[in-house]
N, C-alpha and C positions, 0 to 999 in steps of 0.2 A: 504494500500500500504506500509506504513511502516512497519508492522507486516510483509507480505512479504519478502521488504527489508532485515529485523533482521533476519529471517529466513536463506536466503540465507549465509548471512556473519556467521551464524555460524556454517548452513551447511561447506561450504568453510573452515573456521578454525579447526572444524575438521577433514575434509578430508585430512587436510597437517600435523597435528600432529606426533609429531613418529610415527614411525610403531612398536615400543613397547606395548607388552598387557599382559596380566596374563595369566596361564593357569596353575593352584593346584598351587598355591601361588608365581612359579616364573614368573621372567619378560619372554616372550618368542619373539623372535624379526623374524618379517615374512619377511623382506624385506633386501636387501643384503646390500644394500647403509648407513646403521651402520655399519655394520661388520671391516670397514677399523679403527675404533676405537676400535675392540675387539681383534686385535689379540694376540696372545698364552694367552685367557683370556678363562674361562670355563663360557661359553652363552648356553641359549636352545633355538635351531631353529627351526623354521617350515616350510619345503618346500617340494620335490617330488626328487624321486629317482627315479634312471632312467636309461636307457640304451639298449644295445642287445651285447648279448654273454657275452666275458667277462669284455668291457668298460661301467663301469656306475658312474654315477656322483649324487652326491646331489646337489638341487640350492635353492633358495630363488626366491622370484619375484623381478625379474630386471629389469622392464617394463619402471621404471622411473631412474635408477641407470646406471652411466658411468662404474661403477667396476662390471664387472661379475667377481664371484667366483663360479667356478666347485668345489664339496668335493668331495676326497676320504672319504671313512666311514670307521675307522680303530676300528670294534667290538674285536679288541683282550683283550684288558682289563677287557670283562665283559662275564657273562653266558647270551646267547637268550635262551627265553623259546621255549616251542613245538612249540606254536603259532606262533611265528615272524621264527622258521627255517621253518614249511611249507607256510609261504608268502615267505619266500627267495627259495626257490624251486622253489615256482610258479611263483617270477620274473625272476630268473636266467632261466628258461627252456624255453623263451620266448623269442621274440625279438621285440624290442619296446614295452618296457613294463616300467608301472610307479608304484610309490605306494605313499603317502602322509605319513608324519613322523614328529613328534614332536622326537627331541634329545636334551639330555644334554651333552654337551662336551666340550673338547678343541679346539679351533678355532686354527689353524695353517698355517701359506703360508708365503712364498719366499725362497723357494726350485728352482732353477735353472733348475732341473732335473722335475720337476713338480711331482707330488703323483699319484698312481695309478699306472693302466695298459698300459704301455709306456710311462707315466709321463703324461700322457693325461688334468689331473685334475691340476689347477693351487692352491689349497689349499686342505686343511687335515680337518678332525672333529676326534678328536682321543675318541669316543663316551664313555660316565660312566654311562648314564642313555638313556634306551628306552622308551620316557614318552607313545606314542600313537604313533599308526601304522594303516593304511587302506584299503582297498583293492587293491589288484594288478589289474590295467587294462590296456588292450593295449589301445599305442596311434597312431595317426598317424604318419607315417614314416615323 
């Protein structure tokens, strides 16, 4: 029973640990509820891009977090390869469509005007690096 016990409590302790992990040697932070200590800081994020027509948004999981942040994804800084423009085809020509995305960038927000398509996104990711990218699937509306 005690073996149990010890079990649990360390189950538990690590299930509350940051949401910081590695992925090719950087930190990579999956959950949005850091983020309000990163901004105009260059972090790599993991979460789902998303959208239909021309509003779409990157997010993190916010399941447990007070702060949602919507990104704008501003690729102008850098070359996409072949690969990640025919995923951006196949999410743009779509509606309700996602794809999963490891980014290195600049975390940015508190623009009044909000970023994006009608200011729609209350933060930016002004992206330097495309670590990993996944397949585009639709989601439900």
């Amino acid at each position: 029973m005690r073996l149990f016990k010890l079990l649990i409590i360390v189950f538990v302790f690590y299930s509350c640990k940051s949401s910081l992990k590695f992925h090719r040697g950087e930190k990579v932070i999956y959950n949005s509820c850091v983020l309000k200590e990163k901004i105009n800081d260059t972090v790599v994020l993991s979460g789902n891009y998303f959208g239909c027509m021309e509003g779409y948004s990157f997010v993190l999981d916010d399941l447990n977090c007070s702060k949602k942040y919507l990104m704008d994804l501003d690729f102008e800084s850098i070359t996409v390869g072949k690969k990640l423009n025919k995923r951006f085809d196949e999410l743009f020509g779509g509606c309700v469509t996602s794809m999963n995305m490891i980014l290195k960038g600049v975390f940015i927000t508190g623009s009044k005007e909000g970023y994006g398509h009608l200011g729609e996104n209350n933060s930016k990711l002004i992206v330097i690096e495309v670590i990993d990218f996944g397949k585009v699937e639709k989601r439900n509306p």
